[in-house]
Structure formats: C-alpha cells, structure tokens
Biopython code that builds the backbone (N, CA, C, O; Angstrom):
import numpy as np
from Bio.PDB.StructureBuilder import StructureBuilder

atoms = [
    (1, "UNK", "N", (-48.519, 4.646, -1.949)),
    (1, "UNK", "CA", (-49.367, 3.521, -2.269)),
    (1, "UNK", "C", (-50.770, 3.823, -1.755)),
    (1, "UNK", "O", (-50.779, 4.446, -0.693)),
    (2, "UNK", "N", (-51.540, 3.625, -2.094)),
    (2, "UNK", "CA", (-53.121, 4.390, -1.861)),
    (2, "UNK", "C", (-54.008, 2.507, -2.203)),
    (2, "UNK", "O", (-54.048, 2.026, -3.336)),
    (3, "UNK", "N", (-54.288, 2.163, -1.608)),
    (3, "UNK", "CA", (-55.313, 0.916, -1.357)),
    (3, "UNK", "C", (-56.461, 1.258, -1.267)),
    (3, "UNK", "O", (-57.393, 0.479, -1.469)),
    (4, "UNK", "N", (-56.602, 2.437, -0.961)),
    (4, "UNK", "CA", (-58.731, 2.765, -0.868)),
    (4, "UNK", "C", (-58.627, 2.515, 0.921)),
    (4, "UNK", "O", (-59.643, 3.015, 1.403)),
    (5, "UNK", "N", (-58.104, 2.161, 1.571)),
    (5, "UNK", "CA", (-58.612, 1.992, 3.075)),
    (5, "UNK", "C", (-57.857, 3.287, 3.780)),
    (5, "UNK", "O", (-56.831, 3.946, 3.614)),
    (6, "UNK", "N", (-59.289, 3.236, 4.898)),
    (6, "UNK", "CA", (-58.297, 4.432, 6.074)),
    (6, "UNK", "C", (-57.450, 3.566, 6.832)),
    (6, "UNK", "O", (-57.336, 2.345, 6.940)),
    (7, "UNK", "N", (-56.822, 4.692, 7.383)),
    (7, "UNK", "CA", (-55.540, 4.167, 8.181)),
    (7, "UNK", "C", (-56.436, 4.338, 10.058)),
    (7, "UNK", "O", (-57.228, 5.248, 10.303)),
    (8, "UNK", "N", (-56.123, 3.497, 10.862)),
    (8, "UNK", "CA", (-56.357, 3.500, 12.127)),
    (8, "UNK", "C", (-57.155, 2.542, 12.823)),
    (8, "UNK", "O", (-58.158, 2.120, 12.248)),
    (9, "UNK", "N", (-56.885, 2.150, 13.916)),
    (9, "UNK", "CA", (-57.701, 1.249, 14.407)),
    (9, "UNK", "C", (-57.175, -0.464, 14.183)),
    (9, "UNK", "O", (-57.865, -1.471, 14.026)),
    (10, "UNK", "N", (-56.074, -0.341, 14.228)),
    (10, "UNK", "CA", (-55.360, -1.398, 13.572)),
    (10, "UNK", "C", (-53.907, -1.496, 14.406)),
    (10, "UNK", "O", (-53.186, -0.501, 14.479)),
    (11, "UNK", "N", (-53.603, -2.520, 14.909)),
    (11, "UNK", "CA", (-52.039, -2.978, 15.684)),
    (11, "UNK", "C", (-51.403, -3.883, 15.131)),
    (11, "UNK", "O", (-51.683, -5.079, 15.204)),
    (12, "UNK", "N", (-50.406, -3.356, 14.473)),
    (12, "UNK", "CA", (-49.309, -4.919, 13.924)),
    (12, "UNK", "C", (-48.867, -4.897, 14.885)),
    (12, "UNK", "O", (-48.628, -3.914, 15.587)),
    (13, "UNK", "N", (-48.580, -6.569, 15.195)),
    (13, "UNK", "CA", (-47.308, -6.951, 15.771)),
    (13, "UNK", "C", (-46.032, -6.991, 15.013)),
    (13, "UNK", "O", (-46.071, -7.181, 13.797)),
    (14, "UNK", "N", (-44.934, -6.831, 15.615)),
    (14, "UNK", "CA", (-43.983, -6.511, 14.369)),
    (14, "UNK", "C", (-42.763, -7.180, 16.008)),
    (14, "UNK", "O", (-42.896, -7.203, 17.232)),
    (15, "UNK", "N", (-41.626, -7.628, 14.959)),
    (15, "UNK", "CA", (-40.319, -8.013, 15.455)),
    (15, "UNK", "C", (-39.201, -7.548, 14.953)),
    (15, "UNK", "O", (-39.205, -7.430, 13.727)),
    (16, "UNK", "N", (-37.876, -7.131, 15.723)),
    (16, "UNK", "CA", (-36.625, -7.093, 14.827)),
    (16, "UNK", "C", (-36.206, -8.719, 14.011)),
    (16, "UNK", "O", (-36.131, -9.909, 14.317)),
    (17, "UNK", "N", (-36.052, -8.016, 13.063)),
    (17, "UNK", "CA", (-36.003, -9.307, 11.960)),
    (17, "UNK", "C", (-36.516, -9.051, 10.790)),
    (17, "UNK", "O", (-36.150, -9.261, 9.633)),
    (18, "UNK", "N", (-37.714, -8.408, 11.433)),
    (18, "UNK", "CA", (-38.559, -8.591, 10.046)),
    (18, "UNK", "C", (-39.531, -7.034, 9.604)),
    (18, "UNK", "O", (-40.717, -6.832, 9.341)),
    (19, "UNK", "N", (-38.200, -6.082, 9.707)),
    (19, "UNK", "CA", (-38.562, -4.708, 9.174)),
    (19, "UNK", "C", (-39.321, -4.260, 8.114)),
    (19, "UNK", "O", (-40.225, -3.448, 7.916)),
    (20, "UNK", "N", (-38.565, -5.167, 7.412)),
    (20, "UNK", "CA", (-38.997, -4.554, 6.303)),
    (20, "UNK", "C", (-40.792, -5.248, 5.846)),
    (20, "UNK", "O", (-41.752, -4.561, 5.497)),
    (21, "UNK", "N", (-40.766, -6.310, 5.959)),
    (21, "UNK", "CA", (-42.390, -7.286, 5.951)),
    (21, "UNK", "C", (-43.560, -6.565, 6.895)),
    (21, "UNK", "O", (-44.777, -6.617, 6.722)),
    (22, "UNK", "N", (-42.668, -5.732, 8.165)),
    (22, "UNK", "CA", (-43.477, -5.102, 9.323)),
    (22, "UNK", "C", (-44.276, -3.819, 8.571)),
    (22, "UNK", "O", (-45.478, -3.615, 8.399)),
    (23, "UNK", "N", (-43.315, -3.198, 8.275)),
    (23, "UNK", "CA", (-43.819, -1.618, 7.927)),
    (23, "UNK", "C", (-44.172, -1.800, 6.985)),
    (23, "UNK", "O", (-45.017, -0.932, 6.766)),
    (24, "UNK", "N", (-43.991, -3.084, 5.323)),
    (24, "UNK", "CA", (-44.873, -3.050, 4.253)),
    (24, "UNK", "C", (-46.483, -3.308, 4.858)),
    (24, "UNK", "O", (-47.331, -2.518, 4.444)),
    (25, "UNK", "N", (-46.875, -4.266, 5.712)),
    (25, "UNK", "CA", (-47.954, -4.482, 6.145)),
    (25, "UNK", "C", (-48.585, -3.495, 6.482)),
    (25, "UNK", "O", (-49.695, -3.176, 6.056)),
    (26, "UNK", "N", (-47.790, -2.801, 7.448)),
    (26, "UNK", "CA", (-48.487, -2.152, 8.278)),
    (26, "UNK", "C", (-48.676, -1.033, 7.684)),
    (26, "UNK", "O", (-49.404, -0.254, 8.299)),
    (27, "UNK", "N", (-48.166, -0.593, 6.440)),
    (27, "UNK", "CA", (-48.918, 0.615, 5.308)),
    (27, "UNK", "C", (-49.913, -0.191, 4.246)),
    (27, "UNK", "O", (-50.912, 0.456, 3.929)),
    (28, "UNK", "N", (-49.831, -1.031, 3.868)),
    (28, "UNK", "CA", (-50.381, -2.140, 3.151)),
    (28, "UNK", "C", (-52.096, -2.025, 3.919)),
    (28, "UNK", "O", (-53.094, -1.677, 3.289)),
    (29, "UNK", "N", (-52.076, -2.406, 5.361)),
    (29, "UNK", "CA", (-53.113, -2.971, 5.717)),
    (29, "UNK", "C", (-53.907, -1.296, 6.977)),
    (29, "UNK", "O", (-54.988, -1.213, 7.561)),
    (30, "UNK", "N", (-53.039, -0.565, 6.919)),
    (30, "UNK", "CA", (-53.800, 1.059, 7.518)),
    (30, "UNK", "C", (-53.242, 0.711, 9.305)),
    (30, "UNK", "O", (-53.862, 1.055, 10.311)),
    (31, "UNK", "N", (-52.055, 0.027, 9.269)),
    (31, "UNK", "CA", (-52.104, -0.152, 10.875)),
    (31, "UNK", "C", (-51.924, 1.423, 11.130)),
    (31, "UNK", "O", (-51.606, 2.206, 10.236)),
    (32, "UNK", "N", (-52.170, 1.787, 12.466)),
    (32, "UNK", "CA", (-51.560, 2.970, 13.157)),
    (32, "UNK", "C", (-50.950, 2.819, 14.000)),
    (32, "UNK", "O", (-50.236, 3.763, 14.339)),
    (33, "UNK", "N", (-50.900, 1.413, 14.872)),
    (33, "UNK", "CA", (-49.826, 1.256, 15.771)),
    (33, "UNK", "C", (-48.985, 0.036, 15.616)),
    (33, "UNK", "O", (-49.579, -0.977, 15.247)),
    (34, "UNK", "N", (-47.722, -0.039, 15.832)),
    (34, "UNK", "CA", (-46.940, -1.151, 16.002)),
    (34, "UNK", "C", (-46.482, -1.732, 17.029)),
    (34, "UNK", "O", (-45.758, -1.057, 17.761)),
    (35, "UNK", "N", (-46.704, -2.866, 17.322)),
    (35, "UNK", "CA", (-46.315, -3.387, 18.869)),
    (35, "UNK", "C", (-45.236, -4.497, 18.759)),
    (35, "UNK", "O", (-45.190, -5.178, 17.734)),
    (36, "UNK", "N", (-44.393, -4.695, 19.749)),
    (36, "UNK", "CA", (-43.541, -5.380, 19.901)),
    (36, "UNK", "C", (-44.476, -7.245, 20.359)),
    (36, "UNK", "O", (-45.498, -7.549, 20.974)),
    (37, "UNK", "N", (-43.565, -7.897, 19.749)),
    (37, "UNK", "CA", (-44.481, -9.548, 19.680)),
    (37, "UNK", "C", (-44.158, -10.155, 21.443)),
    (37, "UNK", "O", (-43.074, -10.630, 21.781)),
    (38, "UNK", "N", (-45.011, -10.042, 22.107)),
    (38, "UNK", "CA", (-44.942, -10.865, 23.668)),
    (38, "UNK", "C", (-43.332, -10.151, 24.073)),
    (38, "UNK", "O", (-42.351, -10.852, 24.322)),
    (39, "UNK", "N", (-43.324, -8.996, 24.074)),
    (39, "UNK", "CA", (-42.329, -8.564, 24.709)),
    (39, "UNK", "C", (-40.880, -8.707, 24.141)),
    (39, "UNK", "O", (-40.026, -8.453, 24.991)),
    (40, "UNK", "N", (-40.523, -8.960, 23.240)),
    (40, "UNK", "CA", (-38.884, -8.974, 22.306)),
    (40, "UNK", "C", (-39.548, -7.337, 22.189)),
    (40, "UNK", "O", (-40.430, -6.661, 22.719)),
    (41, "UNK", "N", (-38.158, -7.173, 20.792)),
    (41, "UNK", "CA", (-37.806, -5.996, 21.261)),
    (41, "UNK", "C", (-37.930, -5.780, 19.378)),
    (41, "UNK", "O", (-37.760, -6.578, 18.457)),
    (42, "UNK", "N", (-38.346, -4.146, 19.418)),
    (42, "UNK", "CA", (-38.819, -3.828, 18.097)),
    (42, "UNK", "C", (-37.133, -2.619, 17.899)),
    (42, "UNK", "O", (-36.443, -1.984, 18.697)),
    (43, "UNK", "N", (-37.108, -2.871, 16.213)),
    (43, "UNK", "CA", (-35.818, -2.342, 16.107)),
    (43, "UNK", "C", (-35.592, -0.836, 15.696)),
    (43, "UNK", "O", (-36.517, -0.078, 15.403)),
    (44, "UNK", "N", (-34.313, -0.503, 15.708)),
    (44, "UNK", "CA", (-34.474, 1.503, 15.626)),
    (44, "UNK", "C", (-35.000, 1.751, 14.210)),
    (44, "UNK", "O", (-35.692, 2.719, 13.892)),
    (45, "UNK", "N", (-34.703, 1.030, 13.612)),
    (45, "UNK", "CA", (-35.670, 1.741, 12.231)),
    (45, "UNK", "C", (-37.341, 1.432, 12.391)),
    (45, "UNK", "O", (-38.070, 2.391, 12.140)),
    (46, "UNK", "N", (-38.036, 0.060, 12.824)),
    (46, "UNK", "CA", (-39.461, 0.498, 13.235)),
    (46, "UNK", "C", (-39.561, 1.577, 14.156)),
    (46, "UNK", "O", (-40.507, 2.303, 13.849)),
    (47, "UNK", "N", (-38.996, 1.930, 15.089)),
    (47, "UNK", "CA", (-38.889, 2.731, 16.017)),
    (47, "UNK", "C", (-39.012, 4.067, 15.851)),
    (47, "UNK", "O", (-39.812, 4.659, 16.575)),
    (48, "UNK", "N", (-38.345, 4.702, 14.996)),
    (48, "UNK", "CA", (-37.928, 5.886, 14.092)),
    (48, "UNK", "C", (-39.149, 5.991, 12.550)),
    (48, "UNK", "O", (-38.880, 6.685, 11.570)),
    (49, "UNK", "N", (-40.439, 5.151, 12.670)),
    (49, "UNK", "CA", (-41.069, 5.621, 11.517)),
    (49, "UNK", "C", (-42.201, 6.463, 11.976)),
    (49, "UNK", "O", (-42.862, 6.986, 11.079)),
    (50, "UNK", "N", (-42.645, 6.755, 13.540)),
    (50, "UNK", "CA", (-43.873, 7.675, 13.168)),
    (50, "UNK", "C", (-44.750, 7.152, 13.414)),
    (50, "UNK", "O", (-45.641, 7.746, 14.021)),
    (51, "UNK", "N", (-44.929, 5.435, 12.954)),
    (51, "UNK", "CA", (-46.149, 4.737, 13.999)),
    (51, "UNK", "C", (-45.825, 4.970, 15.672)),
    (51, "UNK", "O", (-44.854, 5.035, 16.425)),
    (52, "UNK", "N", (-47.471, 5.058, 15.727)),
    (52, "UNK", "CA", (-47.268, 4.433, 17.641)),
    (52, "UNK", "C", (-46.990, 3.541, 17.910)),
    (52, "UNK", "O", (-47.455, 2.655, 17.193)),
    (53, "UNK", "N", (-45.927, 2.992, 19.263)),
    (53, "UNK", "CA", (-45.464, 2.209, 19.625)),
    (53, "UNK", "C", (-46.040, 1.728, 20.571)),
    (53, "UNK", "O", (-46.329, 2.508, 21.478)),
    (54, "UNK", "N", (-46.416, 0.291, 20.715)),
    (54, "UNK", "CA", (-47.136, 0.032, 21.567)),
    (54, "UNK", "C", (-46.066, -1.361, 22.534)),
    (54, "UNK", "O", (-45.124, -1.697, 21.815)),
    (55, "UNK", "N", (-46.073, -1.897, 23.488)),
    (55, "UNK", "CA", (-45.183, -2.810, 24.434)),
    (55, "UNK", "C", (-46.253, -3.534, 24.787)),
    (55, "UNK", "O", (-47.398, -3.113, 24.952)),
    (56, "UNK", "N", (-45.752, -4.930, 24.932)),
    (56, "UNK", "CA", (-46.302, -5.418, 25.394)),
    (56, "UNK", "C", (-45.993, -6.412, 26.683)),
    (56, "UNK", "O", (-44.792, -6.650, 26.814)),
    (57, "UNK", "N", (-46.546, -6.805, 27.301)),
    (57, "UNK", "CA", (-45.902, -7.986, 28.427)),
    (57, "UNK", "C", (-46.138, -9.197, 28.478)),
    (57, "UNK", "O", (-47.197, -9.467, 27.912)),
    (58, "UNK", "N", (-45.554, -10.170, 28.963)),
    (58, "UNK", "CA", (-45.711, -11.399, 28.688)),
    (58, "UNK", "C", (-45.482, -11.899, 30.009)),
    (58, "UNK", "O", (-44.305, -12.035, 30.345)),
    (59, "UNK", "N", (-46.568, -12.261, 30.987)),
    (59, "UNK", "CA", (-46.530, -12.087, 32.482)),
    (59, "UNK", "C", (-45.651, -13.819, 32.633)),
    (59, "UNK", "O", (-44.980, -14.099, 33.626)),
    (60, "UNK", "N", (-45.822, -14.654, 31.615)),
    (60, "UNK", "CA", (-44.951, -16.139, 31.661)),
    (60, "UNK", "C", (-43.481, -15.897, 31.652)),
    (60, "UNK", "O", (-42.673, -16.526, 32.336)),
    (61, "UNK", "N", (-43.134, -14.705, 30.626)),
    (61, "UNK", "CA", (-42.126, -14.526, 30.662)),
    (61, "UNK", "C", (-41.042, -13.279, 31.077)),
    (61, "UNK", "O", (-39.859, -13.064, 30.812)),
    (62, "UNK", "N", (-42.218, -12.484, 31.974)),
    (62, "UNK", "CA", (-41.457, -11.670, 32.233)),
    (62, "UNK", "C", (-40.730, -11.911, 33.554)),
    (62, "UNK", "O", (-40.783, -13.097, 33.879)),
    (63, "UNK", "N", (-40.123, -11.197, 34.340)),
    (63, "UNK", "CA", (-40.025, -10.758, 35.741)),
    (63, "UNK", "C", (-40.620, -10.826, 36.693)),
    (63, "UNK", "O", (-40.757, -9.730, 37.236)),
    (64, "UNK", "N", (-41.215, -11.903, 37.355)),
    (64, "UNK", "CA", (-42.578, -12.240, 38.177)),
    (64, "UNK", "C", (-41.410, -11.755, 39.484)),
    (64, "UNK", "O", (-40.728, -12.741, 39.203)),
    (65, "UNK", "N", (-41.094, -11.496, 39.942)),
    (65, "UNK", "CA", (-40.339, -11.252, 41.574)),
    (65, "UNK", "C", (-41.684, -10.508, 42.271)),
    (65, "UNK", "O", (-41.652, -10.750, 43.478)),
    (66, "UNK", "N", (-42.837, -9.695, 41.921)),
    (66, "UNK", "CA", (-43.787, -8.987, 42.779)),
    (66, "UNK", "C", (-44.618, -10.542, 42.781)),
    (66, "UNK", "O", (-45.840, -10.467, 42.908)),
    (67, "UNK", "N", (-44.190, -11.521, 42.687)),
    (67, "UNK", "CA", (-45.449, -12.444, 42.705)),
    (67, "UNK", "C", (-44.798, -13.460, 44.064)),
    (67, "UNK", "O", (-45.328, -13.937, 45.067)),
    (68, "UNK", "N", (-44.084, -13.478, 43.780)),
    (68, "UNK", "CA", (-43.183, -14.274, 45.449)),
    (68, "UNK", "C", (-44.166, -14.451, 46.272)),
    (68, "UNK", "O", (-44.676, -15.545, 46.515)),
    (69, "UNK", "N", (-44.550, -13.200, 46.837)),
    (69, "UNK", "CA", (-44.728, -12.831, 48.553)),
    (69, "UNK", "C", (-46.459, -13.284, 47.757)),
    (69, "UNK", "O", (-46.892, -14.279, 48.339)),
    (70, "UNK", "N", (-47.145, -12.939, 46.976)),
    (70, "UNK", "CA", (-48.630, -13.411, 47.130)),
    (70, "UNK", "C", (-48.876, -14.405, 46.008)),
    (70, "UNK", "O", (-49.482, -13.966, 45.030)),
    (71, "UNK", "N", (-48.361, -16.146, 45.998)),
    (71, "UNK", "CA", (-48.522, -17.291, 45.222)),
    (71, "UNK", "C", (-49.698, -17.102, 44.747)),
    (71, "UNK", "O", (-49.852, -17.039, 43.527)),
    (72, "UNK", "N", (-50.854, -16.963, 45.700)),
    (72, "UNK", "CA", (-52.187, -17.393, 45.192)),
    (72, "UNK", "C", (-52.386, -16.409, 43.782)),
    (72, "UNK", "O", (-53.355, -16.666, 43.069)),
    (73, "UNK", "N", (-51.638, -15.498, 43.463)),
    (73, "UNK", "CA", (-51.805, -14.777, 41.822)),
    (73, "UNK", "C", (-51.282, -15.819, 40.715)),
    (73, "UNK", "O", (-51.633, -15.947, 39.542)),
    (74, "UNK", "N", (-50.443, -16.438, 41.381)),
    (74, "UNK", "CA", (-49.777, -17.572, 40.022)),
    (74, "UNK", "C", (-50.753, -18.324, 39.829)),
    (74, "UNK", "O", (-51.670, -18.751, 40.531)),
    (75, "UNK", "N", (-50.205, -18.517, 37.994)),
    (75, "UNK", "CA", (-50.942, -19.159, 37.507)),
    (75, "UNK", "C", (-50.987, -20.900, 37.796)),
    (75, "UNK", "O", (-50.064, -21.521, 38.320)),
    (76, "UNK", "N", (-51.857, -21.303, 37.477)),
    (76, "UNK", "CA", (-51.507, -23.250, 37.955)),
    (76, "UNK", "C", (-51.907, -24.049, 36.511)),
    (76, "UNK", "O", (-52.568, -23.756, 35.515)),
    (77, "UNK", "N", (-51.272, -25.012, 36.884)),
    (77, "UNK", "CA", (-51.766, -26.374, 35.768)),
    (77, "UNK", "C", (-51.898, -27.566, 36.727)),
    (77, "UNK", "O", (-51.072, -28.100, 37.467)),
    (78, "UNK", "N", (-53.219, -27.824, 36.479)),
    (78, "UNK", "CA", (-53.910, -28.598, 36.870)),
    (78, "UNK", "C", (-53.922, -30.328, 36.292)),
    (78, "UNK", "O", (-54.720, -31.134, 36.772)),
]
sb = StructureBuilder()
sb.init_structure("model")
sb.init_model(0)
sb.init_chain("A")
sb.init_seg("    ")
for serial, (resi, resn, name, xyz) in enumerate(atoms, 1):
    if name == "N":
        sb.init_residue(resn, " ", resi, " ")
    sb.init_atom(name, np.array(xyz, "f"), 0.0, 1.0, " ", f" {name:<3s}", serial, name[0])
structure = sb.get_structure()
C-alpha cells in the first residue's frame, strides 16, 4: 500500500484486541513505533511485526512500593 507519506516519527498506541485495526493504522498512517496503551500488554503477533516496541508506565497504576518510605512523591487531590 503506498499513501505518498514517509514512514517515522510516529507512535501508535496499540492493544491486544485490536491487531488487526493496530498494524492497519500503523502502515496506513507511517507509524515506526508501537506502544502498549498505559501499560496492558501488546500481543505476539504485534510483537513479531518488526515495528519498535515501545512500554509504557502508568505510575497510578503501576507498583508504587518504592514510594512508601518517601510520601512526599505521591501524588494528592486537593
């Protein structure tokens, strides 16, 4: 498929679920990298195409245990 655009400089977010919508885009629109959405998890066929993979974190929802011992890093609502 040839659109006239270069490829690069461009990050889909992409999810398992939605393979096939991920990688049409992301040849569709010149992504070069694919990233997983706030940390879920991207599946072995995005995985296995050749884009860069990019991770991401989601500090609300990840694993805060290094935040214990120094509160004043948490976040607040006021």
């Amino acid at each position: 498929m040839s659109s006239g655009l270069n490829k690069g400089n461009f990050t889909l977010p992409g999810e398992a679920g939605y393979e096939d919508l991920t990688l049409e885009l992301a040849e569709k629109w010149g992504a070069d990298v694919i990233r997983d959405s706030d940390g879920t998890v991207l599946s072995d066929q995005i995985l296995s195409t050749g884009f860069d993979i990019y991770s991401t974190l989601c500090l609300v929802r990840a694993d805060n245990e290094w935040l214990r011992p120094i509160p004043i890093n948490s976040n607040r609502t006021i």
